[in-house]
Each structure stands twice: as structure tokens, then as C-alpha cells.
N, CA, C and O atoms as CSV, one atom per row, in Angstrom:
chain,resi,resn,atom,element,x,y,z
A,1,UNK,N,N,133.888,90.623,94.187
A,1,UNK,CA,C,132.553,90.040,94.153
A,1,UNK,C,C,131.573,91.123,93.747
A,1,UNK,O,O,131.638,92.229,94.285
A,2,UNK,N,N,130.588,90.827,92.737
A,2,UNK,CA,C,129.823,91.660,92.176
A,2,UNK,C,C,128.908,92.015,93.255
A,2,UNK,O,O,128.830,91.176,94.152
A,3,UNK,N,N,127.950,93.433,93.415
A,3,UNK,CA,C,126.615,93.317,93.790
A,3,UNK,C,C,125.695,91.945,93.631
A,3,UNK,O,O,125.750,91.161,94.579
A,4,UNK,N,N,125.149,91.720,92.899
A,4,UNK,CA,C,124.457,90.833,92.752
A,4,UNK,C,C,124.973,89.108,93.234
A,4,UNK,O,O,124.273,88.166,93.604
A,5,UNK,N,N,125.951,89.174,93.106
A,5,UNK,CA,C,126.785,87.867,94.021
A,5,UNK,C,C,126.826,88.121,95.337
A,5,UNK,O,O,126.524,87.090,95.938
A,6,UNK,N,N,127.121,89.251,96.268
A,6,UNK,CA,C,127.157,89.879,97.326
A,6,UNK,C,C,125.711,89.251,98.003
A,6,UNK,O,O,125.618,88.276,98.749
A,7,UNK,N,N,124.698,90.067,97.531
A,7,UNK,CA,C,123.137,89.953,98.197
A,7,UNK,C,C,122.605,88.585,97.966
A,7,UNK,O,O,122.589,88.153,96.814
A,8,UNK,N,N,122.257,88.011,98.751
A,8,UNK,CA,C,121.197,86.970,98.120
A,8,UNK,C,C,119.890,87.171,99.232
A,8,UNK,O,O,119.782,87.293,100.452
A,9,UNK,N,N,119.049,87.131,98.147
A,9,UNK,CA,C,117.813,87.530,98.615
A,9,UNK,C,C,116.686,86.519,99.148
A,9,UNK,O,O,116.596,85.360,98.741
A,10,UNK,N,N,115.839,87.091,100.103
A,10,UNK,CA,C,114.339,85.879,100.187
A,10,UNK,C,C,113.563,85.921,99.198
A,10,UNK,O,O,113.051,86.926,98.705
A,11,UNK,N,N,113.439,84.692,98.832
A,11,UNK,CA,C,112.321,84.308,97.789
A,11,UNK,C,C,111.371,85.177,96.851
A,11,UNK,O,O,111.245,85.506,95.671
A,12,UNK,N,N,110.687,85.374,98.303
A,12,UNK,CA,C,109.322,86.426,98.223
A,12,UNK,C,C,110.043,87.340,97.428
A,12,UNK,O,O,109.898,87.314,96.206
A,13,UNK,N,N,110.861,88.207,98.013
A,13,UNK,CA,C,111.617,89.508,97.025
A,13,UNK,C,C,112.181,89.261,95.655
A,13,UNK,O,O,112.517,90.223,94.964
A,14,UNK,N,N,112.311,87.969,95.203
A,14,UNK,CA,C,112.638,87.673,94.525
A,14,UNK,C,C,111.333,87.873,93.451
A,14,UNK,O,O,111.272,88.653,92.501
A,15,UNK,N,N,110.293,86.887,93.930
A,15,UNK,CA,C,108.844,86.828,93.183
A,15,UNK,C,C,108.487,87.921,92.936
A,15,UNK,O,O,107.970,88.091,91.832
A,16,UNK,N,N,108.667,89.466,94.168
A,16,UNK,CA,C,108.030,90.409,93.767
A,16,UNK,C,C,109.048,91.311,92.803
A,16,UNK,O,O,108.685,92.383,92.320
A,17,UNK,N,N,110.191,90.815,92.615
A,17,UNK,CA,C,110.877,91.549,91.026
A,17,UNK,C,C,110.335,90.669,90.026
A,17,UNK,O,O,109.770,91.428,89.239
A,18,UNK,N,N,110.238,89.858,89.749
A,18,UNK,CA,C,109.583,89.070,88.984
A,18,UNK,C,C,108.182,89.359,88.387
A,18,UNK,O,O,107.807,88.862,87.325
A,19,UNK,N,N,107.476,90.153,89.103
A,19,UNK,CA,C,106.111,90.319,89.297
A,19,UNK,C,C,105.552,91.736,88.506
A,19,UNK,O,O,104.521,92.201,88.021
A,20,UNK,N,N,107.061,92.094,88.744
A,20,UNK,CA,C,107.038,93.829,88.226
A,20,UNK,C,C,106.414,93.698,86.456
A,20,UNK,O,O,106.678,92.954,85.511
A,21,UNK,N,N,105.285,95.098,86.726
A,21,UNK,CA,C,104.520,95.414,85.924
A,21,UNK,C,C,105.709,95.686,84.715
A,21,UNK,O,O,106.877,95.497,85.055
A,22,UNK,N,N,105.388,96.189,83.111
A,22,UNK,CA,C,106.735,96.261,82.462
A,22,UNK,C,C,107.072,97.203,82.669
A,22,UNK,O,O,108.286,97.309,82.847
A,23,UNK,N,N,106.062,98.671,82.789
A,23,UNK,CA,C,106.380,99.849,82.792
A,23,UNK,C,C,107.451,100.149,83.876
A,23,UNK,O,O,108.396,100.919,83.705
A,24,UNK,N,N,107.123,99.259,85.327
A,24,UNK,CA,C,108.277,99.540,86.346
A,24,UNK,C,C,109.685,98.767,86.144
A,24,UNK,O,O,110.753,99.169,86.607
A,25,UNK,N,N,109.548,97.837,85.537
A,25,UNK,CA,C,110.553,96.933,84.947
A,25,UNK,C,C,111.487,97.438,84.084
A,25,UNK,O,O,112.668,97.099,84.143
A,26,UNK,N,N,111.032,98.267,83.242
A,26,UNK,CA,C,111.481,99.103,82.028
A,26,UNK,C,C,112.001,100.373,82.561
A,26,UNK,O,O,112.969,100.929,82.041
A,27,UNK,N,N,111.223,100.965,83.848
A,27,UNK,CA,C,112.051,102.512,84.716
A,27,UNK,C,C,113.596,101.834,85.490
A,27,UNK,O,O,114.797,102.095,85.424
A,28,UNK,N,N,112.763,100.885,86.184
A,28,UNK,CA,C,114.597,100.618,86.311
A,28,UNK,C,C,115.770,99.443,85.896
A,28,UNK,O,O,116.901,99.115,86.254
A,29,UNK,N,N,115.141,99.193,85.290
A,29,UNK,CA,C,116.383,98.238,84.011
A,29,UNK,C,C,116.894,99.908,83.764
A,29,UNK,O,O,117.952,100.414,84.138
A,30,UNK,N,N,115.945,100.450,83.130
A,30,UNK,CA,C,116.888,102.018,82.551
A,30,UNK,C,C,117.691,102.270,84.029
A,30,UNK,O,O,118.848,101.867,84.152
A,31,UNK,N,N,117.291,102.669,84.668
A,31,UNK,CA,C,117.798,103.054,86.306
A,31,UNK,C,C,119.482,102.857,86.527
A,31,UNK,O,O,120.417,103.544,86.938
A,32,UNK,N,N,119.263,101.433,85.974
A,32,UNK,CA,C,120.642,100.540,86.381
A,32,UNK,C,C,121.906,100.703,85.323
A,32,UNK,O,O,123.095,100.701,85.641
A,33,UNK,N,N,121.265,100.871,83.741
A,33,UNK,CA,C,121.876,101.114,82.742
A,33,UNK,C,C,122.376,102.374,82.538
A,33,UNK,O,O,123.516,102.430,82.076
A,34,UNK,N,N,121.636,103.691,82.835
A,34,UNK,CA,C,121.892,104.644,82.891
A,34,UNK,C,C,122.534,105.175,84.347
A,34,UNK,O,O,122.141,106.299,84.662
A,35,UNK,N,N,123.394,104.579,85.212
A,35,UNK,CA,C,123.807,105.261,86.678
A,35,UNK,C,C,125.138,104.627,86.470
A,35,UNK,O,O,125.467,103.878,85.550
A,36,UNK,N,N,126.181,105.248,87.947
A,36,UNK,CA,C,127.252,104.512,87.578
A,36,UNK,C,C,127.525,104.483,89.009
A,36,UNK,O,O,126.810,105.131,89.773
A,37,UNK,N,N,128.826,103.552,89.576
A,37,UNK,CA,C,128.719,102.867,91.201
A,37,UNK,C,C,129.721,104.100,91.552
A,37,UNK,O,O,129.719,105.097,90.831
A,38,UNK,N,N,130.443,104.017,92.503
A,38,UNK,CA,C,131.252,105.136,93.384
A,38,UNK,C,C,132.452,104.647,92.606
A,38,UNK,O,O,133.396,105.406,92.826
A,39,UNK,N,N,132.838,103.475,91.620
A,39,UNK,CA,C,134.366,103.439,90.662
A,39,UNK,C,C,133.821,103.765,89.418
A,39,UNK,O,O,134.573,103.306,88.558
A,40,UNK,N,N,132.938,104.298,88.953
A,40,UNK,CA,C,132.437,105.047,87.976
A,40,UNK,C,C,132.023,104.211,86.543
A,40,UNK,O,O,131.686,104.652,85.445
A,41,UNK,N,N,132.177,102.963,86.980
A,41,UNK,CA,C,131.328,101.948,86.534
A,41,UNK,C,C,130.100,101.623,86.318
A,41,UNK,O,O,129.478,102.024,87.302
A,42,UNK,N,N,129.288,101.050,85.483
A,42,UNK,CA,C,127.907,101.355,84.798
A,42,UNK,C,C,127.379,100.195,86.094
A,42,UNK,O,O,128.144,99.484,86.746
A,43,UNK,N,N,126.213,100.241,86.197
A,43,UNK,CA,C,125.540,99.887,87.702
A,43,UNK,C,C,125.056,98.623,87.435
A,43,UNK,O,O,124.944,97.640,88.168
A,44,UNK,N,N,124.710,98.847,85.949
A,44,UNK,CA,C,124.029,97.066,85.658
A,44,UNK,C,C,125.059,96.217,84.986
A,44,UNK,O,O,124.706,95.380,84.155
A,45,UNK,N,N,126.283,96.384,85.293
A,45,UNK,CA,C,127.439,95.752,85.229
A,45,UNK,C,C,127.729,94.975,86.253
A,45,UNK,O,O,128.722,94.265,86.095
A,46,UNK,N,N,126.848,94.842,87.819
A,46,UNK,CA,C,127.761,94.557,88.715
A,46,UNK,C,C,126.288,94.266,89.556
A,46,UNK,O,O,126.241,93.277,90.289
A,47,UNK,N,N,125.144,95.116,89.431
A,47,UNK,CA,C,124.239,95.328,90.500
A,47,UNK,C,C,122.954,95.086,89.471
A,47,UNK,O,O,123.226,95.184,88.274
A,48,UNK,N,N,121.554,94.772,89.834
A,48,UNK,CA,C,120.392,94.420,89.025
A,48,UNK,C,C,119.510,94.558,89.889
A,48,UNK,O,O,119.851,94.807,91.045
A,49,UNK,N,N,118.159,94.430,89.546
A,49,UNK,CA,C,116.737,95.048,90.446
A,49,UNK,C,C,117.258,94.080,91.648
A,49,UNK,O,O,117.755,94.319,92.749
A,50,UNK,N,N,117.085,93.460,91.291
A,50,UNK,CA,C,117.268,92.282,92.299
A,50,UNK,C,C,117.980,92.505,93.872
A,50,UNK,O,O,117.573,92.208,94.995
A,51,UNK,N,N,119.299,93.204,93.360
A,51,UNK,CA,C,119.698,94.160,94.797
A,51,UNK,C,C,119.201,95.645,95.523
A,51,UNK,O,O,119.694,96.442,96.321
A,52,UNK,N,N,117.621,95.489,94.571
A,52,UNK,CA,C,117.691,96.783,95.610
A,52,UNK,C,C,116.737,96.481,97.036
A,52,UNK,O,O,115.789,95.751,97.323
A,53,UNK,N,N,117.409,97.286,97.586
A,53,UNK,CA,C,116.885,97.451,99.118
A,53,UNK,C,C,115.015,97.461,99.093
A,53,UNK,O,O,114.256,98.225,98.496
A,54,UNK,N,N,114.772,96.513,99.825
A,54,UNK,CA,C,112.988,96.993,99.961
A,54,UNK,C,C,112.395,97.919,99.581
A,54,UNK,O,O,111.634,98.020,98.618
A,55,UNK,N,N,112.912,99.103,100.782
A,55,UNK,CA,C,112.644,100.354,100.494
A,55,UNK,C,C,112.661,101.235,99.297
A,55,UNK,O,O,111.871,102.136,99.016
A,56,UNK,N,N,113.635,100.843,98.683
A,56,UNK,CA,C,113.871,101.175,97.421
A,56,UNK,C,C,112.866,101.000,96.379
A,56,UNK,O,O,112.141,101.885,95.926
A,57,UNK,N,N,112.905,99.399,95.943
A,57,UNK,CA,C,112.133,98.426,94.908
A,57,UNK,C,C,110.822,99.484,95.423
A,57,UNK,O,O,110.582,100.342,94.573
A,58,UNK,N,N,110.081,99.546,96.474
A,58,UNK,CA,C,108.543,99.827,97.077
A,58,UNK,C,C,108.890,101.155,96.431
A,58,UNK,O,O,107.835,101.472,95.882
A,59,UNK,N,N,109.542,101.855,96.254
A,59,UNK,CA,C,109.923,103.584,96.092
A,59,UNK,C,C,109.123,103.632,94.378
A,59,UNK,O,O,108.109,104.097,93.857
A,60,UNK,N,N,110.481,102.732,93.941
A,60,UNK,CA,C,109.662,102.695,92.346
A,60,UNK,C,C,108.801,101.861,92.215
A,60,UNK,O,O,108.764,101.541,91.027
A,61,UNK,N,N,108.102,101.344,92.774
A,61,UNK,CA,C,106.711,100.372,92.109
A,61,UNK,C,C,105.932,101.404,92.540
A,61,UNK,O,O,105.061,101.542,91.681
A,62,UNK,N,N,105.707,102.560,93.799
A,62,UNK,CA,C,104.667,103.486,93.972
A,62,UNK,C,C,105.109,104.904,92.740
A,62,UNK,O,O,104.281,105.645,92.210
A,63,UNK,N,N,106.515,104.945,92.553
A,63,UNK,CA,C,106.282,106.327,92.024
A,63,UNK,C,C,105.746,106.032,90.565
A,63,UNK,O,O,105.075,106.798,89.874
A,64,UNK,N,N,106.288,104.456,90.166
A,64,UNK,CA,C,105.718,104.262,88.771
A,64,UNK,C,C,104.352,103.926,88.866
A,64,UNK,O,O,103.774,104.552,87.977
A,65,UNK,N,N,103.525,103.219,89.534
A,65,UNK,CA,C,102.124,103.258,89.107
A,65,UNK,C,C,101.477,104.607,89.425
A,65,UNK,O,O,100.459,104.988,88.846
A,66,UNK,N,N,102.265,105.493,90.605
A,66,UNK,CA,C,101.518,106.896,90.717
A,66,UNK,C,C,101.627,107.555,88.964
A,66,UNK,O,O,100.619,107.929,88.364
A,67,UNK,N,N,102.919,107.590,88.400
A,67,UNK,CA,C,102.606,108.111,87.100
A,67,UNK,C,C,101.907,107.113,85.946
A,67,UNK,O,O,101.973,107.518,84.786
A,68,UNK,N,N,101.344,106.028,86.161
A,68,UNK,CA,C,101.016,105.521,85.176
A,68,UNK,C,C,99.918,105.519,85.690
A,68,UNK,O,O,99.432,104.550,85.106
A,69,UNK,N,N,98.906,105.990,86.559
A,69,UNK,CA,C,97.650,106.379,86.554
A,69,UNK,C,C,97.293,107.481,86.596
A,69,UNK,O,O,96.103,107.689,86.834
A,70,UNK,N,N,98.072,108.432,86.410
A,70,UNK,CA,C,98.128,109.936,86.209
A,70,UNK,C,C,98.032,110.425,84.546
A,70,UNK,O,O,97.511,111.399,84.002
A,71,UNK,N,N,98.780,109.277,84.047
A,71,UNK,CA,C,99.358,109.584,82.594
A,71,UNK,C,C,98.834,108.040,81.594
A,71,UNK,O,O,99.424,107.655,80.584
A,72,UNK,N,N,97.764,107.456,82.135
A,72,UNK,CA,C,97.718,106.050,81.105
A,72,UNK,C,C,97.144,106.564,79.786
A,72,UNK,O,O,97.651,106.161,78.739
A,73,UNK,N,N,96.429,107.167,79.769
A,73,UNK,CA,C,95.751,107.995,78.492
A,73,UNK,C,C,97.128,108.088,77.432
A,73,UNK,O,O,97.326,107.257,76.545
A,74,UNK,N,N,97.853,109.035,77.655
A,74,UNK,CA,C,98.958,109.324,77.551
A,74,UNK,C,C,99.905,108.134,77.017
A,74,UNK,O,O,100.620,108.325,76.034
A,75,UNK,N,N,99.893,107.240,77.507
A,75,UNK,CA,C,101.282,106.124,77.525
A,75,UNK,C,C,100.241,105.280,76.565
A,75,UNK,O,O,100.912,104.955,75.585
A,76,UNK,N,N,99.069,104.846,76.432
A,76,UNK,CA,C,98.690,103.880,75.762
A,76,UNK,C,C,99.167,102.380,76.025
A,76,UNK,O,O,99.084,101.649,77.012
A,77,UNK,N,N,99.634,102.234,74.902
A,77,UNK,CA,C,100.302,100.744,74.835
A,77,UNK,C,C,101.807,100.384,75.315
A,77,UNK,O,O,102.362,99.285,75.335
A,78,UNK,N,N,102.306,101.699,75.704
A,78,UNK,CA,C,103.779,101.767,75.331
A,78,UNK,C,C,104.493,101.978,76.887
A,78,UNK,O,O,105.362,102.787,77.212
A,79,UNK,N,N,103.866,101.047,77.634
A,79,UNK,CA,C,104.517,100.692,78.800
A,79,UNK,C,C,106.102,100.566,79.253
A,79,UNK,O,O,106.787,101.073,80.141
A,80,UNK,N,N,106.378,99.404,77.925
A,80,UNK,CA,C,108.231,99.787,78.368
A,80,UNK,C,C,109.067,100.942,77.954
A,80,UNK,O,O,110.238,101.002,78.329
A,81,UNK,N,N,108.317,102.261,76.881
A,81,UNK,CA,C,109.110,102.816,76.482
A,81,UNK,C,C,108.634,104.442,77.395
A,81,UNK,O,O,109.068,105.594,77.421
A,82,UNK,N,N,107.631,103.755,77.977
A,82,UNK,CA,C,107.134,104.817,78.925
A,82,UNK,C,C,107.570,105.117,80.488
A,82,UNK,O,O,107.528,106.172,81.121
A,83,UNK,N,N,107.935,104.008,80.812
A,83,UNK,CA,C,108.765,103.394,82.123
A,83,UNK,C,C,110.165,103.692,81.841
A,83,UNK,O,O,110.676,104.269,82.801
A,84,UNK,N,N,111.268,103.436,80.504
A,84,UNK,CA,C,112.420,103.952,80.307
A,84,UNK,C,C,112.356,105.529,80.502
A,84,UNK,O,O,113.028,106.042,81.397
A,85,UNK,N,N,111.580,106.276,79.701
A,85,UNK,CA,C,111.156,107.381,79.508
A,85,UNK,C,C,111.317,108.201,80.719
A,85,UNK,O,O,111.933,109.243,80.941
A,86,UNK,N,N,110.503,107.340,81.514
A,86,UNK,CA,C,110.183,108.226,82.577
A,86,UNK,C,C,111.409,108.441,83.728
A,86,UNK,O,O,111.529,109.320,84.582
A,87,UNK,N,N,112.206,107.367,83.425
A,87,UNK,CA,C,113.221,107.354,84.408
A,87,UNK,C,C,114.200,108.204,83.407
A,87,UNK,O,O,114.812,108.699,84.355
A,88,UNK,N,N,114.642,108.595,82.634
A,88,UNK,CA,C,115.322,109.147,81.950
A,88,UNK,C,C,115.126,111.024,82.137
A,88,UNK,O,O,115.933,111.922,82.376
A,89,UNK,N,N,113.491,110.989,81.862
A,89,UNK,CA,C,113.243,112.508,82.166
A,89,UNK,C,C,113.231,113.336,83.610
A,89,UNK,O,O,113.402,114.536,83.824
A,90,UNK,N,N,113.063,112.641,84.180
A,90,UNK,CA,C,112.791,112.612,85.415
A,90,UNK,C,C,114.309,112.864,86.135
A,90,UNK,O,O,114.449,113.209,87.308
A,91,UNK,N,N,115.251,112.652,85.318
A,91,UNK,CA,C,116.461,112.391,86.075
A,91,UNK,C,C,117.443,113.735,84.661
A,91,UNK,O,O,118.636,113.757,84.359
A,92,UNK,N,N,116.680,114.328,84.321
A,92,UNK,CA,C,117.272,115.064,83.182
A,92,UNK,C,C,118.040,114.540,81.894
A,92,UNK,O,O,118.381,115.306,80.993
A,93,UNK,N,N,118.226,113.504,81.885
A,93,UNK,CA,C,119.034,112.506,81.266
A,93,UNK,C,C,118.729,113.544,79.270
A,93,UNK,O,O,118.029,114.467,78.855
A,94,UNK,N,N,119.610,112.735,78.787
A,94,UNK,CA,C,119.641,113.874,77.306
A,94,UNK,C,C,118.770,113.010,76.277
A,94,UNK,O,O,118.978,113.016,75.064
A,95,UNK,N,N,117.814,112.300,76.884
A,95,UNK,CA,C,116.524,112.014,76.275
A,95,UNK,C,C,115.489,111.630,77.069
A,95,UNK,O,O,115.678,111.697,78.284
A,96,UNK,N,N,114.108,111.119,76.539
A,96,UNK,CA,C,113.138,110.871,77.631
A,96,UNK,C,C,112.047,111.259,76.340
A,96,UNK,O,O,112.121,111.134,75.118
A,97,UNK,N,N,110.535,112.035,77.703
A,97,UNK,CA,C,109.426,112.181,76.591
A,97,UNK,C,C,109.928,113.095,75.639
A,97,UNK,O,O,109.841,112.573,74.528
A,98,UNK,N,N,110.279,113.912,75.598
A,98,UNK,CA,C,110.326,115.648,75.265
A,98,UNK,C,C,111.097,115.199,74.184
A,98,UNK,O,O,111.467,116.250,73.660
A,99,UNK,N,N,111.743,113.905,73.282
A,99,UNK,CA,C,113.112,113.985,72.376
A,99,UNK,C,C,112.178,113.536,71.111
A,99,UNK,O,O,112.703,112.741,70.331
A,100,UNK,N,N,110.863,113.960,70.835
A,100,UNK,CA,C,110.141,113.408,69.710
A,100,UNK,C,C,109.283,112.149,69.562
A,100,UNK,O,O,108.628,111.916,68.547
A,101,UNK,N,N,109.321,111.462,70.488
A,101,UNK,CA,C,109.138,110.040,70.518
A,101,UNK,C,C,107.630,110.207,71.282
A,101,UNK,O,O,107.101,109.162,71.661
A,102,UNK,N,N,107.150,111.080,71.443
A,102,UNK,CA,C,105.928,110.945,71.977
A,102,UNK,C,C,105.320,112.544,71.484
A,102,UNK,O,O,105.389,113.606,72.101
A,103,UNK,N,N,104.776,112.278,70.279
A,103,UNK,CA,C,104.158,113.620,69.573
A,103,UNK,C,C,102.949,114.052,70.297
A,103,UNK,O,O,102.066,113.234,70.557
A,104,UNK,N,N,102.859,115.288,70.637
A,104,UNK,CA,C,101.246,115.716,71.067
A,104,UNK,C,C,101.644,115.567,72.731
A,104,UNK,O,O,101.742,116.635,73.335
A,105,UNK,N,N,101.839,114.510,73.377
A,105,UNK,CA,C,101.877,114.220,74.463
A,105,UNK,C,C,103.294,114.163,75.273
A,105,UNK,O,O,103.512,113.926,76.461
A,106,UNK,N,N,103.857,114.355,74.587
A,106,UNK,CA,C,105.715,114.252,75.326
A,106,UNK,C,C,106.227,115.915,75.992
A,106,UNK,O,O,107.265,116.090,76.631
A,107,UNK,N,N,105.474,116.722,75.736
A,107,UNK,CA,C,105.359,118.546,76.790
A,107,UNK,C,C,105.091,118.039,78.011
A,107,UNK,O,O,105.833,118.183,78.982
A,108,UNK,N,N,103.588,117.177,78.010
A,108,UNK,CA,C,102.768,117.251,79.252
A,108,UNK,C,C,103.423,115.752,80.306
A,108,UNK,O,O,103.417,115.692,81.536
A,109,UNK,N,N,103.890,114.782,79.412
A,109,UNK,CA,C,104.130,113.931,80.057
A,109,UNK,C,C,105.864,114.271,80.851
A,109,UNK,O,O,106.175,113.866,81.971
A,110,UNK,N,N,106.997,115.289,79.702
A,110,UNK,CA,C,108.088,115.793,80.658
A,110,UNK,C,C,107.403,116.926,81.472
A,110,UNK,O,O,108.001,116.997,82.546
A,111,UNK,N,N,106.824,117.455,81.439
A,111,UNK,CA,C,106.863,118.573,82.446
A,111,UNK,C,C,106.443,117.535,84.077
A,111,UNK,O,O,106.922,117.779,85.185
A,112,UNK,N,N,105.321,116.255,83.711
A,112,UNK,CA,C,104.860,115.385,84.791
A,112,UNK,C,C,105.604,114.658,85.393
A,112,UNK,O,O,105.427,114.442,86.592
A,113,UNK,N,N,106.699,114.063,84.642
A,113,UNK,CA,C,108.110,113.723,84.953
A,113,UNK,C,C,108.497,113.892,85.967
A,113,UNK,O,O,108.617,113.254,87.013
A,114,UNK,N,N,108.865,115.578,85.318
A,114,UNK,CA,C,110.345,116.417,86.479
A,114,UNK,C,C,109.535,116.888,87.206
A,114,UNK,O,O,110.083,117.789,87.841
A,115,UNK,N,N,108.112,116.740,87.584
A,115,UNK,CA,C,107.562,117.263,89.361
A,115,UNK,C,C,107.917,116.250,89.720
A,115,UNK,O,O,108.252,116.565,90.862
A,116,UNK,N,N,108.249,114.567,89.592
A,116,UNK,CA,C,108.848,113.796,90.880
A,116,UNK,C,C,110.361,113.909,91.204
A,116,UNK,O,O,110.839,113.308,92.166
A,117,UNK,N,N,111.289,114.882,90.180
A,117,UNK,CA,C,112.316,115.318,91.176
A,117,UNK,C,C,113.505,113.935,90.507
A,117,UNK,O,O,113.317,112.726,90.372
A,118,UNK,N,N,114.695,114.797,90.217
A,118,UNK,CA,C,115.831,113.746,89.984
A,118,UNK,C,C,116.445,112.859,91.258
A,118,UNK,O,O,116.934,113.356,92.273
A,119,UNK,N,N,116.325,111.613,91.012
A,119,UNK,CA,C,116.944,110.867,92.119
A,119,UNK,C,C,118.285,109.872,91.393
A,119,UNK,O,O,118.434,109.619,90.197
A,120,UNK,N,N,119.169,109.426,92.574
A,120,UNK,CA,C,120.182,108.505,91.916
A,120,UNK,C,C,119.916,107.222,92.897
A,120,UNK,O,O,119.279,107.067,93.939
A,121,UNK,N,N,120.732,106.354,92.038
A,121,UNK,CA,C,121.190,105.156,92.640
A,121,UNK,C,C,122.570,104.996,93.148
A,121,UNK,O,O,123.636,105.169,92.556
A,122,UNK,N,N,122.270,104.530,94.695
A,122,UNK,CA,C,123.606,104.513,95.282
A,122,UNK,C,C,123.475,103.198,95.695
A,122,UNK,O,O,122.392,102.614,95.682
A,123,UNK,N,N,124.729,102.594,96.135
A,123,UNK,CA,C,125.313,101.470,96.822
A,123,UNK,C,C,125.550,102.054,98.406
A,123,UNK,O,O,126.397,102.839,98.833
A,124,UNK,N,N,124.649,101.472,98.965
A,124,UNK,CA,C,124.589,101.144,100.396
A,124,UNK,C,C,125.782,100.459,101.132
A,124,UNK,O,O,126.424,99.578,100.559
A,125,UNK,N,N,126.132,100.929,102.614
A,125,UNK,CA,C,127.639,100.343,103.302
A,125,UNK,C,C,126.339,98.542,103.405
A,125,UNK,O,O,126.864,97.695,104.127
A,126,UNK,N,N,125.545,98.277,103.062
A,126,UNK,CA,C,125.322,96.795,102.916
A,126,UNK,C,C,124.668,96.023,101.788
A,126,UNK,O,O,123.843,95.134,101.578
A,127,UNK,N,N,125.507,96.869,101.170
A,127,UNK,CA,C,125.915,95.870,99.565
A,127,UNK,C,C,124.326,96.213,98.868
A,127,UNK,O,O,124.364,95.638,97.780
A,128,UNK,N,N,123.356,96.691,98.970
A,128,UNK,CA,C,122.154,97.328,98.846
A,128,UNK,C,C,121.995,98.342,97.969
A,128,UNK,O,O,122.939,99.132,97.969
A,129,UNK,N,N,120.808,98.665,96.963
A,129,UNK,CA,C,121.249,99.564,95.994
A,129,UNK,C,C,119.828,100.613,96.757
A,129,UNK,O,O,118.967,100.097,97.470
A,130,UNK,N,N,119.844,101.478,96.557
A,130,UNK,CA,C,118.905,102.836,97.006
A,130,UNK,C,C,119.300,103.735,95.795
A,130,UNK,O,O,120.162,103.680,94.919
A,131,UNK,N,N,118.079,104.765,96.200
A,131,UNK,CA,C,117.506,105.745,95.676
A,131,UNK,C,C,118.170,106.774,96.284
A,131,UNK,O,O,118.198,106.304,97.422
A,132,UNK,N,N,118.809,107.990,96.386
A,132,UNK,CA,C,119.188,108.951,97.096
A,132,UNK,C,C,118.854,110.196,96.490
A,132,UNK,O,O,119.149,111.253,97.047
């Protein structure tokens, strides 16, 4: 049984993935695509926003609007590729701002990145996805 077959969620949690701005939508869709479970399997194969733990989901909706009001100047229009971005650099990943895709502004926006620190996604002993 997949993650996402495993959890079934209340409503409300449901509405508030639903609700997600794109930029946070776009950090962890990347999140899920780019991680892999404890059988070394890709994460959004099995697991989706949808399973993550409260705590979690609340983790990235504050760390992403903390950088998207730090950096909107910066991001402009480009919310989903700024939200991938950010979860990518942030996590060292072998692209992000710094790979050309953001001229003039992709120094200041990786160096803003990697002060929030690489985190992963784990699977919780209750079927729950977190941040660790």
C-alpha cells in the first residue's frame, strides 16, 4: 500500500494543500520528486503533499513565504520556478538559482537559500512524511 493510500486525511488539510500559494506548491512538488523513501525509491512515486504531517506542510508554507518576502523583488513573476529553485538550492541539489537561470540575481538569491539549511524528507513510523 502506497503512502498516499495509507493516510487519509481531514478535509480541512486537504483544502489547505489545495490552497497552497504556487511558489510553495512548486518547493515541494520539487521536495517529493527530488528525495527518495528508506527502499531508495523516488518519494512522489508512492507519497504526495497531501501526506505530509501538519507540522511539516506549516514548516514549508512559513519557510516559503519567509523567503518570498525576503526575495519578491528578486523572483518577480516566476513563482513556480522560484519555489522549485529554492528547494533545490537550499538542499545543495546540482541545480537551483546559481545554474544561470536567474541572471544578476541567482548569487544573492543562492547564498539566501543555503542560510535556511539542507533538510530531507522522511517517512514517519505513522505513514507521515516530515522534514528532518
Amino acid at each position: 500500500m502506497s503512502g498516499a493510500e495509507a493516510i487519509r486525511l481531514p478535509w480541512e488539510r486537504l483544502d489547505n494543500v489545495a490552497r497552497l500559494d504556487t511558489f510553495t506548491a512548486a518547493y515541494l512538488e520539487c521536495a517529493f520528486w527530488s528525495s527518495t523513501d528508506d527502499e531508495d525509491q523516488p518519494m512522489d512515486r508512492n507519497y504526495a503533499i497531501a501526506d505530509l504531517a501538519p507540522e511539516a506542510l506549516q514548516r514549508a508554507i512559513d519557510d516559503c513565504a519567509a523567503f518570498q518576502a525576503e526575495h519578491s523583488d528578486a523572483i518577480g513573476d516566476r513563482d513556480a520556478q522560484a519555489g522549485h529553485d529554492f528547494w533545490l538550492t537550499r538542499n545543495g541539489h546540482g541545480a537551483g538559482f546559481w545554474d544561470g537561470d536567474w541572471p544578476i540575481v541567482g548569487d544573492a538569491l543562492t547564498e539566501a537559500a543555503k542560510a535556511y539549511g539542507a533538510i530531507d524528507l522522511y517517512v514517519g513510523d505513522d505513514g507521515a512524511v516530515y522534514f528532518g
